[in-house]
N, C-alpha and C positions, 0 to 999 in steps of 0.2 A: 261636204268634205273638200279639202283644199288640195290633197294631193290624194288623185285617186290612181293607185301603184296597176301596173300589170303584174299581176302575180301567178308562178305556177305552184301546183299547187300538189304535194306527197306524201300518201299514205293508205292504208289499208285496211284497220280492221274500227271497229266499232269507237274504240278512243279517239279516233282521227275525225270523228262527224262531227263533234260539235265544233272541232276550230274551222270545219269547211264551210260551216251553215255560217258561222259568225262573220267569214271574210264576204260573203255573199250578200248579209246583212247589210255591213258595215259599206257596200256599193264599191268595194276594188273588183276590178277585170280580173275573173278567173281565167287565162288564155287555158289551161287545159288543170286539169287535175289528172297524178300520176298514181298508179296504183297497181297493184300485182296483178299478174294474168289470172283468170277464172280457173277454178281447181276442183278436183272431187271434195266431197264435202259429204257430211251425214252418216245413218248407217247405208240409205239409199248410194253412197257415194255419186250424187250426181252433179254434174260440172256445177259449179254456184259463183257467182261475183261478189267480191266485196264491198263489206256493207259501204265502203266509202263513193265504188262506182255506183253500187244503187243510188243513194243519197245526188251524186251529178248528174246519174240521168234525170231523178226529178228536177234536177234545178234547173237541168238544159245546158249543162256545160260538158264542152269535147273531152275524152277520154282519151290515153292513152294508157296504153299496158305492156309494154316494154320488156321480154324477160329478163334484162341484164342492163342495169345502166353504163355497161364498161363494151356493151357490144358496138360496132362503127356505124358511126353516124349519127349514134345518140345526142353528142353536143352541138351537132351540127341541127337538126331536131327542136332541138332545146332551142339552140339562137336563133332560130328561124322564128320561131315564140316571140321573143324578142321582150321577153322578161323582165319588169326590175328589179324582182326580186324575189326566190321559190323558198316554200314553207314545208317542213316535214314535220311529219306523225307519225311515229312507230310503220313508216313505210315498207320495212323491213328488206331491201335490196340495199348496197353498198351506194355510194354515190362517190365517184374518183375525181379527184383532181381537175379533170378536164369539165366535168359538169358542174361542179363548185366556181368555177369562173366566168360562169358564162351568164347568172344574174349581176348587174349593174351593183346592186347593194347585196351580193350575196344570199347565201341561205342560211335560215333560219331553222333550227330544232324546236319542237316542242318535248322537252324530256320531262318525265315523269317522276321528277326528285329533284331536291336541294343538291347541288354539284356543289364538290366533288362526289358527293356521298352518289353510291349507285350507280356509275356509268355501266353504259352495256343494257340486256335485251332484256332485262326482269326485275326494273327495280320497285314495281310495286312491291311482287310476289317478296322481294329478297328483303324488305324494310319491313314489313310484319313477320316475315319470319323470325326475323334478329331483334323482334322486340321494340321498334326504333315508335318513338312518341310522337315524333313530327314527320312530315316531308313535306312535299308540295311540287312546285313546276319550277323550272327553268328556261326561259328565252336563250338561248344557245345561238353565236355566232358560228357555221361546222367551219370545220377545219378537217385533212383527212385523217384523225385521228379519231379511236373510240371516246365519243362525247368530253372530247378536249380542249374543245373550242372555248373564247372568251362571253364570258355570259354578259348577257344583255337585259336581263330585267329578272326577277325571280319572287313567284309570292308563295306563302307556306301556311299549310293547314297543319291541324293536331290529328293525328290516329286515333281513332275513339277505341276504347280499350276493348270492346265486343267483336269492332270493325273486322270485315274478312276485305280479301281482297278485292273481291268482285264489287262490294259496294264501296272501298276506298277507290276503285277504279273509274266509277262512276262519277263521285265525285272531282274527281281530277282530270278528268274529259272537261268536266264544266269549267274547272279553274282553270285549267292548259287554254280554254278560247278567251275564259277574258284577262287571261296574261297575256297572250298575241295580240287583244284588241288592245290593251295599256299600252306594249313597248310600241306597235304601231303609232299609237296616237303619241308619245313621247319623240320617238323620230320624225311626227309631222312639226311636231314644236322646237325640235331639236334642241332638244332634253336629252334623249336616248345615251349614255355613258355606256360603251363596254367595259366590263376588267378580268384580268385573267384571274383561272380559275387558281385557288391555294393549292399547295402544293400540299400540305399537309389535309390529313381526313381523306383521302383515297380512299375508295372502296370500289369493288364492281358485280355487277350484277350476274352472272351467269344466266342463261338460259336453263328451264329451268327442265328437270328430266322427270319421267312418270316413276322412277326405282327410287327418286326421295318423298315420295309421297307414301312408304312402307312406313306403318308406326313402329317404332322401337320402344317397347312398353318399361325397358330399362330408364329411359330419360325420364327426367322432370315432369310432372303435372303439367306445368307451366310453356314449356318447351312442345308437348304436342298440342297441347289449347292455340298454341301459335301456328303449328304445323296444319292442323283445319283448318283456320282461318284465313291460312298466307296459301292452301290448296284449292279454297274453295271460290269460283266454280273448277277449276281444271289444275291438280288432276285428280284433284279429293283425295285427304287423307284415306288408308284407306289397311285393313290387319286384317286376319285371317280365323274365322271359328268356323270349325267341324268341317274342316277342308274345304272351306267355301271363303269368297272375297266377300268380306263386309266395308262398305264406306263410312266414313263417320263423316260425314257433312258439319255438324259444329257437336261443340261440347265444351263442359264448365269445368277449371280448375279446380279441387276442392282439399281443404286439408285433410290428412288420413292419421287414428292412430294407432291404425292397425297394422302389423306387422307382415303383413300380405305378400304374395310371389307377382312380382309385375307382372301384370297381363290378367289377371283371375279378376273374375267376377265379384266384387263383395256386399253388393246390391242390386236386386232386379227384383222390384218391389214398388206397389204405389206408383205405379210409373216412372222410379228410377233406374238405371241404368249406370252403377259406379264400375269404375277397374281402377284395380292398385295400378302404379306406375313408382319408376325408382326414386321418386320423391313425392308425396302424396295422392292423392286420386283424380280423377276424372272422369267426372257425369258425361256420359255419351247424349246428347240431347236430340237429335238427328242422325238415324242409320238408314244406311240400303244394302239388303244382301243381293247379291248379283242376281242378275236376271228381272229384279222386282223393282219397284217403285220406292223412291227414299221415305221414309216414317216416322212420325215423333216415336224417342224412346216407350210412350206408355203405348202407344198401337203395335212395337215390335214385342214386344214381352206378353201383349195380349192373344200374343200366335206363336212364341216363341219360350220357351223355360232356360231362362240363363243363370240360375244361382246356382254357384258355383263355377260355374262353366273357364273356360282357359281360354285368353284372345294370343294371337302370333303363332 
């Protein structure tokens, strides 16, 4: 390597490890990796570190866990570092003004979508929900606005049409590092082009809340087959028989021509597991009812009598 960068290095949860193992590959100075303080965690609730601090202590690199990057003396902290230049991952703490200036070549986003489409804290979750065919990463120069800044490299994958979100997430771990590795090696050649982002195609991501993960058995087939899939793993789709919570972990769109009450059973047979919905059907293929362990539809019906039965 011809330029080996000091780099700090920001993030938190399991999406952020592959770009950290990459920069550490690739032979740049990690001066510190930044990451959220230790939290309750589990049913245990007991304190637990992010999977990002795990990941540095195995590699041997100093940690820092900061609970506010706007608290005093942060930047000061930071330039002591003496950075050229820090990388974030779904870090999830704000980063202000004062610490945006304080790498020589700024920082870098790793976002999780084609900008503009998505900005904000859930654009996986929010691009399988709405159905979206593509996404991919974004190299993002920050700026302090919500993911506003001018992009700096951007590669795109297709949404596989079964895809949930948990394993598009996975995937996009992998491509988020070797988009950091590209635009890297681009600004060692000095290649690297920013441009700002269109103004048109704006969307943004909300965070995302456990009360839109209720199935509304009124909607589309099609609409809650996304709603499992854009839930799962967290917070799982999830509707309500015999006063009890049931999860629907995934399930198959299907056409219907039966003139059915959304939400009713019209199959629980052979191991199927159909419900009307306000346009067509949908094969439950994966349930958990509270308390128990999730189940292919033919092992729930094999302990369970649902024809006819009412979901919501």
């Amino acid at each position: 390597m011809i330029h080996r960068l000091r780099i700090a290095y920001a993030g938190t949860p399991e999406f952020a490890v592959s770009a950290l193992d990459a920069l550490h590959a690739a032979g740049h100075e990690i001066v510190a990796v930044y990451t959220q303080p230790d939290r309750p965690a589990g049913r245990g609730q007991s304190v637990t570190a992010s999977p990002v601090k795990l990941r540095a202590l195995e590699l041997g690199l100093p940690v820092e866990q900061p609970a506010t990057m706007r608290s005093p003396g942060a930047a000061e902290r930071l330039q002591a570092l003496g950075p050229d230049l820090m990388v974030v991952a779904a870090y999830g703490l704000i980063l202000p003004r004062e610490i945006l200036a304080v790498p020589r070549l700024g920082c870098w986003n790793i976002h999780a979508s084609l900008l503009p489409r998505w900005r904000g804290a859930a654009p996986i979750q929010r691009a399988v929900l709405a159905g979206d065919t593509q996404t991919g990463i974004t190299i993002m120069q920050m700026d302090a606005g919500l993911d506003t800044g001018p992009m700096l490299l951007a590669m795109a994958t297709q949404i596989g049409e079964r895809e949930t979100a948990g394993e598009l997430h996975d995937r996009l771990a992998t491509l988020g590092a070797e988009a950091l590795v590209a635009a890297l090696g681009e600004w060692e050649s000095g290649q690297l082009a920013s441009r700002q982002q269109p103004a048109e195609g704006v969307t943004y991501a909300a965070k995302i809340r456990k009360d839109e993960a209720l199935i509304d058995w009124t909607s589309p087939a099609l609409a809650i087959d996304r709603q499992a899939r854009a839930f799962n793993p967290w917070p799982v789709a999830e509707t309500r028989w015999d006063g009890r919570q049931l999860r629907v972990w995934s399930a198959e769109p299907l056409g219907c021509d039966e003139d059915a009450e959304p939400g009713r059973v019209i199959e629980a047979s052979d191991g199927r597991l159909v419900v009307a919905t306000g346009d067509g059907a949908l094969s439950l293929t994966r349930v958990q009812l509270s308390g128990r362990r999730s189940v292919t539809a033919a092992e729930f019906l094999n302990a369970h009598s649902m024809a006819g039965a009412r979901l919501g």
